[in-house]
Phi, psi and omega in degrees: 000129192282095180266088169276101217245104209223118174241087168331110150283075176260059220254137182273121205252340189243115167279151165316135176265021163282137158278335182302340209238335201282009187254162180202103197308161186299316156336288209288318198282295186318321194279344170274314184309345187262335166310315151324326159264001174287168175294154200211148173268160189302119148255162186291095227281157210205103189228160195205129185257164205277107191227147177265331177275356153243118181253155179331107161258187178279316180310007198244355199262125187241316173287176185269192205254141207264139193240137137133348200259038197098177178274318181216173171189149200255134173241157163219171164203148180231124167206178245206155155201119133294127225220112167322162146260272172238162170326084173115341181267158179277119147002116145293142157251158182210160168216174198213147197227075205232171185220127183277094203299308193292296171298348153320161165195148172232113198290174198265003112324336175221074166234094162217179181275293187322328171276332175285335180292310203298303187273005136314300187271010154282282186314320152329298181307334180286328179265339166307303206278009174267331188277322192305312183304322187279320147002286205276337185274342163304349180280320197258353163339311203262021191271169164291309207276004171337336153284335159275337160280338169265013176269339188283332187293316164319292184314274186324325173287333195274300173325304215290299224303324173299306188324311177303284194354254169346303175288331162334306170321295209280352185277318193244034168057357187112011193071052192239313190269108193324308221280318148320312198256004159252358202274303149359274218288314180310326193293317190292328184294351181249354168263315179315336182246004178270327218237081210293178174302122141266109184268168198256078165263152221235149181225134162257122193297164170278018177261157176197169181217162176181142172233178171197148186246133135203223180262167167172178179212212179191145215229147159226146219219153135113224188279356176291345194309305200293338199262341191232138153285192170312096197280169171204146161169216193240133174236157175227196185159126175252127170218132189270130150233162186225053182100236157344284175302129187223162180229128221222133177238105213252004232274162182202139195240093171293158146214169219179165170235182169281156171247312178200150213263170196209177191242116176192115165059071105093023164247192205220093155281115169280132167314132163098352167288150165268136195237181194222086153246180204208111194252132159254081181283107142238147211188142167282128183240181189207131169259126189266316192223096194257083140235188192302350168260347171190185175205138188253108188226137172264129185208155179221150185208212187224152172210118170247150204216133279177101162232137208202127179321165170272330177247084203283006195275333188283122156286023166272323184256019178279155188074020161293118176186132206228107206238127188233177171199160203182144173260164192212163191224170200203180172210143178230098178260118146314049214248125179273144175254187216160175166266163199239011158232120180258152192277131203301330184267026184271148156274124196276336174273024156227113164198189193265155176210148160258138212210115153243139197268092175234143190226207200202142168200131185264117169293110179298106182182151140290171189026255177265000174232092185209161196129212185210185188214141154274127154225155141264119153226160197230125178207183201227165197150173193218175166204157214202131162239143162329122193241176182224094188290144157209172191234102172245136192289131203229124158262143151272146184241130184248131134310104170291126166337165154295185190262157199319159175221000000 
């Protein structure tokens, strides 16, 4: 279960590189911040994440412009997500950095490059300061009280990250003093790359497991044809894996009658019983064919098989039972189901499948109960491989523009 952990900001961050207009008495910012907790009617939210190769354009400012309240103002949010891998393995963490496209705004007096420099580099300062944080929570994820250290680590990332704001402000006038604000921009671009990425990578072990449940049935072929009719009944399957390779535990529970009645091993099978068999495959498979939409496995094993009255209370069949083996060979199609497009942090190696199973198997037997079984089956089931997470370190490098104008 996917635990999303979000500390919303919404703080109006950005002033005009006018002067006239870029400024705001304290009166007016209290009075937008309270605005914000009044009822508002729903809009769509409209985000934009954090990129170092897509930098801030003006088409990205969406709301309309506040008149009295500055030349622009920035909304973000920073949050945190946890995310299971497997069973027994430590929890992925991730953190995230975004800009609310829809409340943003820039008045048509300050659509320049000195305010998109301005609103950069705040959004810079947000994503140091979302890398610092996952830092620190990737060290303690995997504790019990991890969530009460990561609401104090939250609190913290949010203090420092206002403080910087705020002297940002007050060293560049609001984005009035040019010189001050590239002076900015060199400093955050030199942190961005001392304070690398941890990007969240998923590793899949090569052990995996997997089952399935449906139907199926067995066609019998040679002299067994003439003594069984046709089976049909619920099948099942454990399938182990190892890179490739899979060791495969098949049982399936038929029901079926006599066909014309027979002799094997000094019992009596009567035209017209009803029997109960029971097929046991095991076997080694190979996936020949892995893509994102299916798997094609070829497989060869043993089949051990059971036949047994249905009704075992009557005392006419009791100690009837009659056990054959025989080897047998398959094909197994897979078809995975899923979204048909995937998220970069998704795991490609688990997913459901509809799966039909068809094989063949030569009864190891004399007289009349010799011959093969045809079987089919359609069934439904999943597979899963162990995962592992790491954290690989990404420096960013930005190129800064010429200079502001």
């Amino acid at each position: 279960m996917n635990h999303l952990l979000t500390t919303v900001l919404f703080l109006a961050l950005c002033w005009s590189a006018l002067p006239a207009s870029g400024q705001r008495e304290p009166g007016q910012r209290e009075s937008a911040r309270r605005k914000l907790r009044e009822p508002v009617v729903q809009i769509p939210i409209d985000t934009l994440h954090w990129s170092a190769t897509r930098r801030l354009e003006l088409s990205d400012f969406h709301s309309p412009a506040q008149p009295g309240l500055g030349g622009s103002e920035f909304y973000y949010q920073i949050g945190y997500e946890v995310r299971p891998t497997s069973i027994g393995s430590v929890p992925a963490l991730d953190a995230f950095c975004l800009m609310f496209r829809n409340l943003s705004w820039v008045s048509e007096t300050a659509r320049t490059e000195r305010t998109l420099a301005y609103n950069q580099v705040l959004f810079d300062l947000v994503e140091i300061h979302t890398r610092q944080m996952k830092g620190k929570l990737i060290e303690l994820v995997d504790q019990r009280n991890f969530k009460q250290q990561a609401k104090q680590i939250e609190y913290l990332t949010n203090a420092e990250l206002g403080a910087e704001v705020n002297r940002f402000r007050a060293e560049t006038g609001g984005g009035d003093d040019r010189a001050a604000l590239e002076l900015w921009q060199q400093r955050v671009v030199q942190r961005l790359f001392a304070t690398p990425d941890l990007v969240t990578t998923y590793h899949a072990s090569s052990f995996g497991f997997g089952f399935f449940v449906g139907g199926g049935g067995a066609l019998p072929v040679g002299l067994v044809a003439q003594a069984i009719n046709p089976l049909a009944g619920r099948v099942t399957g454990l399938d182990l894996a190892f890179g490739r390779t899979l060791i495969l535990v098949h049982p399936a529970f038929y029901a079926g009658g006599i066909r014309a009645g027979f002799s094997q091993a000094n019992q009596t099978w009567e035209t017209g019983m009803q029997i109960k068999p029971t097929a046991l495959d095991i076997g080694v498979g190979r996936v020949v064919r892995d893509t994102p939409h299916s798997r094609l496995i070829p497989y060869a094993g043993y089949r051990f098989f059971q036949l047994t009255p249905r009704d075992r209370d009557d005392e006419r069949y009791k100690g009837l039972s009659l056990i054959s083996h025989s080897p047998t060979i398959g094909l197994m199609y897979d078809f995975k189901m899923g979204k048909k497009s995937h998220q970069p942090d998704e795991d490609r190696s688990s997913f459901l499948f509809v799966r039909a199973k068809l094989s063949y198997s030569q009864l190891l037997g004399n007289q009349s109960f010799s011959g093969g079984m045809i079987g089919l089956q359609i069934g439904v089931g999943g597979f899963g491989r162990l995962r592992k997470v790491t954290y690989q370190p990404e420096r960013t490098v930005i190129v800064l523009p010429g200079k502001l104008m």
